[in-house]
C-alpha positions as CSV (number, residue, x, y, z in Angstrom):
1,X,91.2,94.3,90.4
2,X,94.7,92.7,89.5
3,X,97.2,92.4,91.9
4,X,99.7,95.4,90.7
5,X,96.4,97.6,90.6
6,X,95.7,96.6,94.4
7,X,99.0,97.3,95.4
8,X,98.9,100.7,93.5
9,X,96.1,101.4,95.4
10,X,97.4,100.6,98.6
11,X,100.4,102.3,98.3
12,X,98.8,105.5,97.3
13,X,97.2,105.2,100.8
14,X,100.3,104.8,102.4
15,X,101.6,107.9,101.2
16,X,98.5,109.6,101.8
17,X,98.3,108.9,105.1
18,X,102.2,109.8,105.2
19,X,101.5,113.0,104.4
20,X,98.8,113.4,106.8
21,X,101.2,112.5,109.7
22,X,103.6,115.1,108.6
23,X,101.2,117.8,108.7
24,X,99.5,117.0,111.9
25,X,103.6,117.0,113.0
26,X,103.8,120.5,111.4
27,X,100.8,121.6,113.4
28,X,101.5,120.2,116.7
29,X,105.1,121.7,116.2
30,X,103.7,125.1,115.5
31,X,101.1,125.0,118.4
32,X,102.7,128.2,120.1
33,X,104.3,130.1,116.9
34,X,102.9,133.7,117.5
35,X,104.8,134.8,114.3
36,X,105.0,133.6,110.8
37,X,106.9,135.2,107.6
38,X,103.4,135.8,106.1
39,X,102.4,137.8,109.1
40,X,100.2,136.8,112.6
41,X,99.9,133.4,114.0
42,X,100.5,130.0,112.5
43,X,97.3,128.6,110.6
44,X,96.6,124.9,111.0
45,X,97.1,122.6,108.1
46,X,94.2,120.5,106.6
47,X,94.9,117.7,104.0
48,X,92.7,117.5,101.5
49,X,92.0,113.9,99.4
50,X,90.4,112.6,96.9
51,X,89.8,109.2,95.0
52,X,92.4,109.0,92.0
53,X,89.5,107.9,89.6
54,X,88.6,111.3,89.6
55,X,91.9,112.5,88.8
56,X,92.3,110.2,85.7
57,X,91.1,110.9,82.2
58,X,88.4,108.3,80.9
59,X,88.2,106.9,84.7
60,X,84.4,106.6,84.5
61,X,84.9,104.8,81.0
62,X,87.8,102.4,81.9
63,X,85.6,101.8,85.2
64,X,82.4,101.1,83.4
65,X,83.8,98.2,80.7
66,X,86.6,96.8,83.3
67,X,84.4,96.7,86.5
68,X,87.1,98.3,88.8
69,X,86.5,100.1,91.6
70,X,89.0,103.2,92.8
71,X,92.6,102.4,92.1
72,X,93.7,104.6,95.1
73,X,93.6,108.4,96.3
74,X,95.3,111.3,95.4
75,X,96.1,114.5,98.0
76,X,94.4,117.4,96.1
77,X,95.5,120.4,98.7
78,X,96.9,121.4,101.6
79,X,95.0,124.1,103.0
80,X,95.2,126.9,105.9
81,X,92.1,126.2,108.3
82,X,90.1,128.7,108.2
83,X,86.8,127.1,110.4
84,X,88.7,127.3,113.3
85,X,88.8,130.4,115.4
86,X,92.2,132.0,117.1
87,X,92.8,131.5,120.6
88,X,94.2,134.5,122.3
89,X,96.2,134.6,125.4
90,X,97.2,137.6,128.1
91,X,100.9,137.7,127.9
92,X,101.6,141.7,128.2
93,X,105.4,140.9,128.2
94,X,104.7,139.1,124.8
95,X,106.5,141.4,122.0
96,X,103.6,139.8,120.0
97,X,101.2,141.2,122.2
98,X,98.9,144.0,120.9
99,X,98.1,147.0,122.8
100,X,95.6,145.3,125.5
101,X,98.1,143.0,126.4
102,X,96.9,140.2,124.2
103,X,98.9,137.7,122.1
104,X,97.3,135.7,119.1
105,X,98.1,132.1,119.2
106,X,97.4,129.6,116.8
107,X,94.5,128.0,115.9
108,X,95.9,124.5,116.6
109,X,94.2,121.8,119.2
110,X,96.2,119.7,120.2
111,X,93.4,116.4,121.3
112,X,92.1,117.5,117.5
113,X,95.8,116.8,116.3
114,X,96.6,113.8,118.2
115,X,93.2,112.5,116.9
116,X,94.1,113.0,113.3
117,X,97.3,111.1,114.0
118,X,96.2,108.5,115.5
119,X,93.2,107.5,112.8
120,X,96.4,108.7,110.4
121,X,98.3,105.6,111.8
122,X,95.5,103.3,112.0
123,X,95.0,104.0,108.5
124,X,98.5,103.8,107.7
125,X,98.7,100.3,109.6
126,X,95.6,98.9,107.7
127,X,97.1,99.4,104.5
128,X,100.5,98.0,105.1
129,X,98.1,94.9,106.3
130,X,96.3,94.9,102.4
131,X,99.7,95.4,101.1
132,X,101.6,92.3,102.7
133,X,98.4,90.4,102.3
134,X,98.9,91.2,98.7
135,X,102.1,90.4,99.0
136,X,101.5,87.1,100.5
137,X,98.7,86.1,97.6
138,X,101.5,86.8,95.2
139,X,103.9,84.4,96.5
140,X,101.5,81.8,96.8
141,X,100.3,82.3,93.3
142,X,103.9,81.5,92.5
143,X,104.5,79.0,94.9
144,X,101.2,77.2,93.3
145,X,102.7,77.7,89.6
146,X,106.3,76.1,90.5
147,X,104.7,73.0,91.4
């Protein structure tokens, strides 16, 4: 894998993971929104990737006669979850509340969240390691051809 692929790769994990912290921000924000303008409680969001081999025509072709292995990942989807039940909470002064009082709350956990984010940002941190180590081989490379 050449240098400019490697770094392709890396920076599609960087924005990969970047997206991941935003949503995990977007849940832990909505962690008490009882309503939303599509009705009910907020619905966590799940990011969904992929490798971007799969996403490129003739990837399995390219890969076969060139050797390389992924050249990053892609985000395919940002979905509601829908594994995860409600929680449900007595708040009879609620105007959310239905008529026993209770109040559907969303179906966001926050050590889940702060999980995500924090193997988000290790992630994040390993790939801005590849990319200035990359950068570092491509200075040297020039370094070495100046002399």
């Amino acid at each position: 894998m050449g240098l400019i692929n490697a770094m392709r790769a890396t920076t599609s994990g960087l924005a990969a993971q970047r997206v991941r912290m935003d949503t995990v921000s977007g849940n832990v924000a909505n962690i008490d929104t009882t309503r939303t303008p599509e009705g009910g409680a907020y619905k966590r969001h799940v990011v969904n990737f992929a490798s971007a081999d799969n996403a490129l025509p003739f990837a399995n072709i390219v890969a076969k006669f060139s050797g390389q292995a992924s050249t990053g990942v892609v985000l395919t989807q940002v979905t509601t979850d829908t594994t995860s039940p409600m929680r449900e909470a007595y708040e009879p002064a609620n105007p959310d509340a239905n008529e026993d009082g209770y109040v559907e709350l969303p179906n966001v956990d926050l050590v889940t969240e702060m999980t995500d984010l924090t193997s988000a940002n290790r992630s994040y941190q390993a790939n801005a390691t590849v990319l200035n180590a990359i950068k570092q081989m491509a200075l040297r490379a020039l370094d070495i051809g100046n002399r």
